[in-house]
ROMIKE-125390 format. One record per residue (C-alpha): x, y, z; residue in three letters. Coordinates in pm, whole numbers. Each point is the difference from the previous one (the first is absolute). Last residue first. Layout:
% residues N
xx, yy, zz, aa
X, Y, Z, ALA
...
***
This chain:
% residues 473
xx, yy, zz, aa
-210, 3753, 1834, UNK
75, 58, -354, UNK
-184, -232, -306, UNK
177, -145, -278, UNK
213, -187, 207, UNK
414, -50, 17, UNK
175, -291, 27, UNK
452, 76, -24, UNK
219, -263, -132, UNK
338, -166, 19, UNK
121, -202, -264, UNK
296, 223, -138, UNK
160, 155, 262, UNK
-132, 274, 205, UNK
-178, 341, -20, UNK
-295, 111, 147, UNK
-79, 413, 56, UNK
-298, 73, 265, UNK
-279, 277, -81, UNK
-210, 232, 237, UNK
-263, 169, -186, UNK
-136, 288, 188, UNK
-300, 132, -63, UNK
-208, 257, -162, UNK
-387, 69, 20, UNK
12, 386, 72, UNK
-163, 153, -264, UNK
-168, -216, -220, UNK
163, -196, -308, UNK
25, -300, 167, UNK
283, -248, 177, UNK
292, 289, -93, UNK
279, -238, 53, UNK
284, 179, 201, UNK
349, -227, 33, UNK
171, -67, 292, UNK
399, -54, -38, UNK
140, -351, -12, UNK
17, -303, 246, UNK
243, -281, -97, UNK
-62, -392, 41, UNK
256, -275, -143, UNK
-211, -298, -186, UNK
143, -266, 146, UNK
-246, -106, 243, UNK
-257, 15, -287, UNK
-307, 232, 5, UNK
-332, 34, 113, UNK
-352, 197, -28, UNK
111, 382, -131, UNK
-342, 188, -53, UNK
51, 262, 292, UNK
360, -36, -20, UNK
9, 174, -332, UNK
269, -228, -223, UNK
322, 138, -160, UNK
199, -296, -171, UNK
379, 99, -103, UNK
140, -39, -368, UNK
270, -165, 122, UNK
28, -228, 235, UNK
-298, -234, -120, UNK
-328, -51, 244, UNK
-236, -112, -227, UNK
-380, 105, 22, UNK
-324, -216, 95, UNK
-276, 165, -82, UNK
-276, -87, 253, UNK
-404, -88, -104, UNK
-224, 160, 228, UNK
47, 82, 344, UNK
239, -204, 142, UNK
-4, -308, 181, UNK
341, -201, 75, UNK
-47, -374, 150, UNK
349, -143, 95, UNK
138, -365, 35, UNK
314, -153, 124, UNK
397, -18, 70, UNK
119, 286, 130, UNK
-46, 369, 67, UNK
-275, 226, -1, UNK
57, 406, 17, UNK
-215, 190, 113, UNK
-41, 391, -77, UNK
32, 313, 170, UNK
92, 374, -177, UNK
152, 272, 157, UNK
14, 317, 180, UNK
-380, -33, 66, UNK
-54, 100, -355, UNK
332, 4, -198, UNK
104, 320, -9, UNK
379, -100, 109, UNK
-12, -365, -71, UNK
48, -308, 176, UNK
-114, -337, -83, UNK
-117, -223, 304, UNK
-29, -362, 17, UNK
-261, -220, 166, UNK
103, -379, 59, UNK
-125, -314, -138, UNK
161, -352, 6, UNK
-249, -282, -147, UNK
-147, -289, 175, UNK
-254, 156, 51, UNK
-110, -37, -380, UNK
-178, 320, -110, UNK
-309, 163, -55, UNK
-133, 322, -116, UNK
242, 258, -30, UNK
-59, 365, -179, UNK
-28, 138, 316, UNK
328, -125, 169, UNK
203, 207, -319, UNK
184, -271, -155, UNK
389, -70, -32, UNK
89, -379, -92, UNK
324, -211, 138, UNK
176, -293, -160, UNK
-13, -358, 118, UNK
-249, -97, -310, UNK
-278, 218, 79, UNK
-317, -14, -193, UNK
-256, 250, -46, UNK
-363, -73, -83, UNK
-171, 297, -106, UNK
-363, 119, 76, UNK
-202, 300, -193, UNK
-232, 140, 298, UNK
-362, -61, 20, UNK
16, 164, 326, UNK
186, -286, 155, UNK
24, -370, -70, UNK
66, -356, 125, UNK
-124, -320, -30, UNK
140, -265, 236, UNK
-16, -369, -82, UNK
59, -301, 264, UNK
186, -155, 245, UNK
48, 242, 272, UNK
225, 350, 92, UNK
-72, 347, -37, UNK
187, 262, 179, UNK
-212, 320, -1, UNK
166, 361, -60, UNK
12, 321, 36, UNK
310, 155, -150, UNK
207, 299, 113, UNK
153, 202, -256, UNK
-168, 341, 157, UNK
416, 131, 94, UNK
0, 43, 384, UNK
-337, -263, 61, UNK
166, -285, -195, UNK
336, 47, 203, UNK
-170, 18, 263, UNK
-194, -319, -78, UNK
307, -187, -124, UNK
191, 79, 333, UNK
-296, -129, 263, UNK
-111, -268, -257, UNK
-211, -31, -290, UNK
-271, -204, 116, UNK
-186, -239, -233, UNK
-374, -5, 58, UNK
-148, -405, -75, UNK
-164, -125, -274, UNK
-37, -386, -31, UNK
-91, -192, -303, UNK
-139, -370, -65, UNK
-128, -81, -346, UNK
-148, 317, -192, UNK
69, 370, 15, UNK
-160, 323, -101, UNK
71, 387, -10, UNK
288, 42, 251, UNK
179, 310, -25, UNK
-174, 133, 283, UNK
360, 24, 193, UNK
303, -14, -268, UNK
95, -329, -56, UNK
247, -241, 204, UNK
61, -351, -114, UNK
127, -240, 176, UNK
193, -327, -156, UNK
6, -253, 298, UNK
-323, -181, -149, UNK
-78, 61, -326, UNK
-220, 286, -157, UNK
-89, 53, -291, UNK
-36, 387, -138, UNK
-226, 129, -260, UNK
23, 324, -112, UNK
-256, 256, -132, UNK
1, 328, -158, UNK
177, -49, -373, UNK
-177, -377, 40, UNK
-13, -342, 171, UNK
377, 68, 59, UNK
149, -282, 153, UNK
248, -28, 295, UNK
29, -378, 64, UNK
354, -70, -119, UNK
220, 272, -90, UNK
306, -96, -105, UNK
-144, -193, -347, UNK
-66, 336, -159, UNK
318, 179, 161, UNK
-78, 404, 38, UNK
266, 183, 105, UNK
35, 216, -313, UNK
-250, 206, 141, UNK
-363, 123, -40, UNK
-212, -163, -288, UNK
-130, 215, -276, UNK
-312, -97, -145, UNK
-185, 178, -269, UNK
-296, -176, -180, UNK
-90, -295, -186, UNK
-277, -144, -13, UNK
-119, -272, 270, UNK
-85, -369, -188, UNK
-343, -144, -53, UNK
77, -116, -335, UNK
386, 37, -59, UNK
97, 309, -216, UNK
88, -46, -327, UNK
269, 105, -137, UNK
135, -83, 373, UNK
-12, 280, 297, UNK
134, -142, 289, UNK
-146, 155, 318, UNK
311, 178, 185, UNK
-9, -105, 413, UNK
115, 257, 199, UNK
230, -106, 280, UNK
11, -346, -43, UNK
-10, -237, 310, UNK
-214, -307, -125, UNK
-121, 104, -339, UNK
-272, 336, -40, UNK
-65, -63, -391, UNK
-146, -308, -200, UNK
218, -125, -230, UNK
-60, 29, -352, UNK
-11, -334, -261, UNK
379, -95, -123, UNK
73, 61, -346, UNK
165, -290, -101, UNK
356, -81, 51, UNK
289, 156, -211, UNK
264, -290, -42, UNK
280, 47, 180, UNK
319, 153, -112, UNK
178, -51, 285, UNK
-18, 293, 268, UNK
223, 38, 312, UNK
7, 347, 187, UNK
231, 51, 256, UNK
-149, 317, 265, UNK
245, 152, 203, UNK
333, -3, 120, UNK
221, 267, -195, UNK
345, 38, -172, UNK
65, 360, -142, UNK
44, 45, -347, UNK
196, 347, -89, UNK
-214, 305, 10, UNK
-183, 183, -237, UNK
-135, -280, -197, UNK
-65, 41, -352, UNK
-347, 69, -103, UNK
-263, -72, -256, UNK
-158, 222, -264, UNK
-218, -221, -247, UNK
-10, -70, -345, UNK
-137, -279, -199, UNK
165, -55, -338, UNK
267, 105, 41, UNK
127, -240, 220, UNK
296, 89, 191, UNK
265, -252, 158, UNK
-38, 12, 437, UNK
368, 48, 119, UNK
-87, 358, 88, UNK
-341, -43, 50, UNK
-191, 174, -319, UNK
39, 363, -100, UNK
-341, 115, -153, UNK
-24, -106, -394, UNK
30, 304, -198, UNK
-133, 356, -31, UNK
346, 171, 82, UNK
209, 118, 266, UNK
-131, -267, 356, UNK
21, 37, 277, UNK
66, -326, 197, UNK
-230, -74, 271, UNK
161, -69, 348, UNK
5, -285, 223, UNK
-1, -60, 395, UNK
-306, -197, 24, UNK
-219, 344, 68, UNK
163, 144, -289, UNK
-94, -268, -225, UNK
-380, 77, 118, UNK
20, 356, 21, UNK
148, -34, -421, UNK
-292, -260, -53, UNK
-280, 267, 110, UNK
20, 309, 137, UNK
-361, -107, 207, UNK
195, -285, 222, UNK
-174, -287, 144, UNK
-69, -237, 275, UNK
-191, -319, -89, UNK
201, -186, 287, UNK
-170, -429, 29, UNK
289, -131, 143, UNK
132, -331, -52, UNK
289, -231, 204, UNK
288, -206, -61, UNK
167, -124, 346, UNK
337, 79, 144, UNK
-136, 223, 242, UNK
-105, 193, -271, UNK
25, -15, -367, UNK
-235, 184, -217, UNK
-266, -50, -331, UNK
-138, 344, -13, UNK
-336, 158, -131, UNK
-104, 262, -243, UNK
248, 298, 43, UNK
-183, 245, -231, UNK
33, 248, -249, UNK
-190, 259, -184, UNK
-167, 94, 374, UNK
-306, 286, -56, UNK
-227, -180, 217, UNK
-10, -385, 156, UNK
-167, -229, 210, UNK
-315, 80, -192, UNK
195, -111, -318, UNK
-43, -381, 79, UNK
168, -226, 224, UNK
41, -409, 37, UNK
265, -184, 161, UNK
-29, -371, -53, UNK
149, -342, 146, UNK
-5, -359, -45, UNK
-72, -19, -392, UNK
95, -387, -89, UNK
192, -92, -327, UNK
278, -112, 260, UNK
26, 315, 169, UNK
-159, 307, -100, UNK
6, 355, 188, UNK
-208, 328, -110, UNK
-4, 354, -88, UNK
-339, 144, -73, UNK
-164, 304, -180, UNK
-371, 143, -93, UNK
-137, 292, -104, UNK
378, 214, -9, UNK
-61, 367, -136, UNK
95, 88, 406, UNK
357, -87, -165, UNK
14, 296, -181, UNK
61, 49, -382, UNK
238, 132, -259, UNK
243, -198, -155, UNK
118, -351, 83, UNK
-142, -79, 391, UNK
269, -127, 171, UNK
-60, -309, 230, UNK
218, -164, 237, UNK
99, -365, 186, UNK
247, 79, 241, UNK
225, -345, 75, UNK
167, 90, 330, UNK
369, -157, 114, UNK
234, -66, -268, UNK
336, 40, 70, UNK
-90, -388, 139, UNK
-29, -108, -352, UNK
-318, -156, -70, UNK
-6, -327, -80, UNK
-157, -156, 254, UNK
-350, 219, -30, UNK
-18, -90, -403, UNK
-241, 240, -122, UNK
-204, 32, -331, UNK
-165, 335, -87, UNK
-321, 78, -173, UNK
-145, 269, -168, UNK
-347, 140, -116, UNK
-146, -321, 205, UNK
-328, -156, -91, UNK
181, -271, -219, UNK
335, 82, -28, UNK
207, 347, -128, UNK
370, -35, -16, UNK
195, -251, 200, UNK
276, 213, 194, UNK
226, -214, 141, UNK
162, 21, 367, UNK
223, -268, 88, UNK
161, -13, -363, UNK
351, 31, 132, UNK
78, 347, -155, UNK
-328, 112, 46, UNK
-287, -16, -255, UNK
-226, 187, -248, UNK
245, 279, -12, UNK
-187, 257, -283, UNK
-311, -88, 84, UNK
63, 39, 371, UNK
203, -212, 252, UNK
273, 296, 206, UNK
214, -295, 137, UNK
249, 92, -232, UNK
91, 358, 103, UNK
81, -151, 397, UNK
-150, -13, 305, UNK
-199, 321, -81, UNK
-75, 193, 354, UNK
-228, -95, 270, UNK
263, -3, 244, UNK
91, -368, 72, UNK
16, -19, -408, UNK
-290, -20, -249, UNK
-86, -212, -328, UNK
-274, 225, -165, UNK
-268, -134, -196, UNK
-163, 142, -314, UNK
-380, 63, -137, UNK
51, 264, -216, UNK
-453, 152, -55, UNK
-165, 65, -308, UNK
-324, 213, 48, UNK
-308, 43, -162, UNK
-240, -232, 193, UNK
201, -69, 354, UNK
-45, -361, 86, UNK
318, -80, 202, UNK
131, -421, 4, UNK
320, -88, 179, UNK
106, -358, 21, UNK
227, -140, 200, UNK
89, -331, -55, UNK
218, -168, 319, UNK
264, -271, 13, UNK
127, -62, 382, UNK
-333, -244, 71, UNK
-112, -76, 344, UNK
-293, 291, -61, UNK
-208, 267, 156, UNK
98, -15, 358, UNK
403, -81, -170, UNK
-11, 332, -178, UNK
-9, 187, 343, UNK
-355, 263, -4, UNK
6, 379, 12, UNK
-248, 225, -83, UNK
5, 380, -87, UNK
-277, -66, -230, UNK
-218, -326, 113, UNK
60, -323, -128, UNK
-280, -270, -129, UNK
132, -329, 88, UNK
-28, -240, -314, UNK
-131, -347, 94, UNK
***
């Protein structure tokens, strides 16, 4: 059965499949446009490995044939074949892109998926259409990564509105100017083809080694289509509906859904469901408590006890001195919990020994088993003196609510990320926090109805990320 994968997503190659030779197959349904389907071999920092494990049209393989481009396949626009073992270990993240080919936006998308074959069997899909998406020309579809020593998928559909040169750039690369109306400069050891132009980059720094994701691909047959999956799987964020040519009787349509954090672990998260964009299911097991936010609690069945969680002399002052004090329940049983609040949008947030930054008010629930702490950012005009969040730590499960559908940002070093604190949600341990000058918004066009806007700067290396609402507190 193919698992339906939700953007932002992450799920280890081996949940989905024993096999080390993958298909992927991308397929985007965009009427009037031609889109580059290519994939990047990357180093430890995100950066071309190496000029020949740039795979496009014009390189349809790597040097050791362990990632092969395959050309257009039944219901897929493109198709690549990997061989995980063979890999080089220089190469560390497999970044599967698109590039629109003349004018267009990506929001022009109807209907798009990426998705994982193994032995003639489809066992996993990531599905998006141009709702996600606005003005972007170019996009990072999804990655094939090592970590851990293990081969794993994410689900990114992140993009970039300047297009394929912001997109080489972003990997390190440059586009070539070029003097005259010919052929765009190809890969430096790439041969030209006339025929079918294209700028491409040269790397801008030497190869750097790097331990991520090893992608392994025969040239497997191409399956057949495989019917929809139903959205909301066991611990996804935000489940994406797939949209097939023709869409599944009886199945949701499609519709924006942006999951939270690169945290999330598909087969990590046992027994946190979400029933829908406002409701989560949670089962419970005995010696795993859960605590939830007081009045959370909108139905249950089996055997389930609530009880009033105290915070402690310390975490209660704390809580009282900066307002990030949480109310909880501890609820433990045999049995299923359904939780909500307000008819907010709900997340599912998995930690994997890292640590997580929320505001306590956008939390819902949480594994007790997990670490969490406030933390205080200072900043000269900052209300209060300074701004409070939690931070969760560890190994386990957390559910985010925000008010309407979150845009999840990268956190790169350079250019920085300004967010409003009012509408920032969460952010990445990583991501390093700066304070900037107030700025006035006039809020109407009466007399009088001005505020202050209070932003905070992000920066960090590559992989770190910043949440932020469409709605300000």
């Amino acid at each position: 059965m193919s698992r339906e994968l939700a953007k932002a997503s992450r799920v280890r190659i081996s949940e989905l499949t024993a096999s080390t030779e993958l298909y992927l197959g991308v397929h985007i349904a965009a009427p009037g446009l031609t889109f580059d389907i290519s994939c990047f071999g990357l180093d430890a920092d995100e950066r071309l490995s190496d000029d020949r494990y740039f795979v496009f049209f014009n390189q349809p393989a790597s040097p050791e044939q362990s990632i092969r481009l395959l050309g257009a396949q039944e219901g897929d626009s493109e198709a690549f074949a990997v061989v995980l073992p063979a890999v080089p270990d220089a190469v560390h993240k497999l970044a599967l892109t698109a590039t629109i080919d003349g004018d267009g936006q990506m929001s022009q998308v109807a209907a798009g998926h990426v998705r994982i074959v193994a032995g003639g069997t489809e066992v996993g899909r990531y599905s998006f259409t141009g709702a996600e998406f606005s003005t972007e020309r170019a996009v990072m579809l999804a990655d094939v990564y090592r970590r851990g020593g293990e081969w794993r998928f994410a689900a990114v559909g992140q993009g970039f509105d300047g297009g394929l040169r912001a997109l080489l750039e972003n990997f390190g690369g440059e586009v070539l100017d070029e003097e005259q109306p010919a052929p765009e400069a190809a890969l430096a050891p790439v041969p030209q083809q006339a025929a079918a132009p294209r700028p491409v980059a040269a790397p801008a720094a030497p190869p750097v080694q790097q331990p991520y994701p090893d992608a392994t691909l025969p040239a497997v047959p191409v399956p057949p289509a495989v019917p929809a999956q139903q959205p909301y799987p066991d611990a996804t964020l935000l489940a994406v509906p797939v949209p097939p040519a023709a869409p599944a009787p009886g199945a949701a349509p499609a519709g924006v859904r942006i999951s939270l954090t690169k945290y999330t672990e598909l087969p990590e998260s046992p027994g946190w469901v979400k029933q829908n964009d406002h409701l989560v299911r949670i089962s419970l097991t005995k010696g795993q408590d859960i605590l939830a936010l007081q009045g959370s609690m909108v139905a249950y069945q089996g055997k389930a006890d609530f009880a009033h969680e105290g915070s402690g002399m310390l975490r209660k002052l704390v809580g009282n001195l900066t307002g990030q004090q949480l109310k909880l329940m501890r609820i433990t049983g045999e049995g299923q919990v359904f939780l909500a609040d307000e008819a907010c949008d709900l997340h599912v947030v998995r930690l994997e020994g890292d640590s997580f930054c929320v505001g306590s008010d956008r939390v819902l629930a949480f594994e007790a088993g997990l670490e969490h702490e406030v933390r205080r950012i200072e900043g000269e005009g900052l209300p209060h003196g300074g701004f409070f969040t939690l931070q969760f730590s560890g190994h386990g499960t957390v559910v985010v609510k925000t008010n309407g559908i979150p845009v999840v940002l990268p956190v790169t070093p350079a250019p920085e990320t300004y967010v409003d604190v009012q509408a920032l949600v969460a952010w990445s341990r990583g991501s390093q926090v700066i304070t900037t000058a107030p700025v006035r918004i006039r809020r109407s066009a009466y007399a009088g109805h001005a505020a202050e806007s209070y932003s905070l700067q992000f920066r960090g290396a590559p992989g770190n990320f910043v949440v932020v609402q469409p709605f300000e507190v």
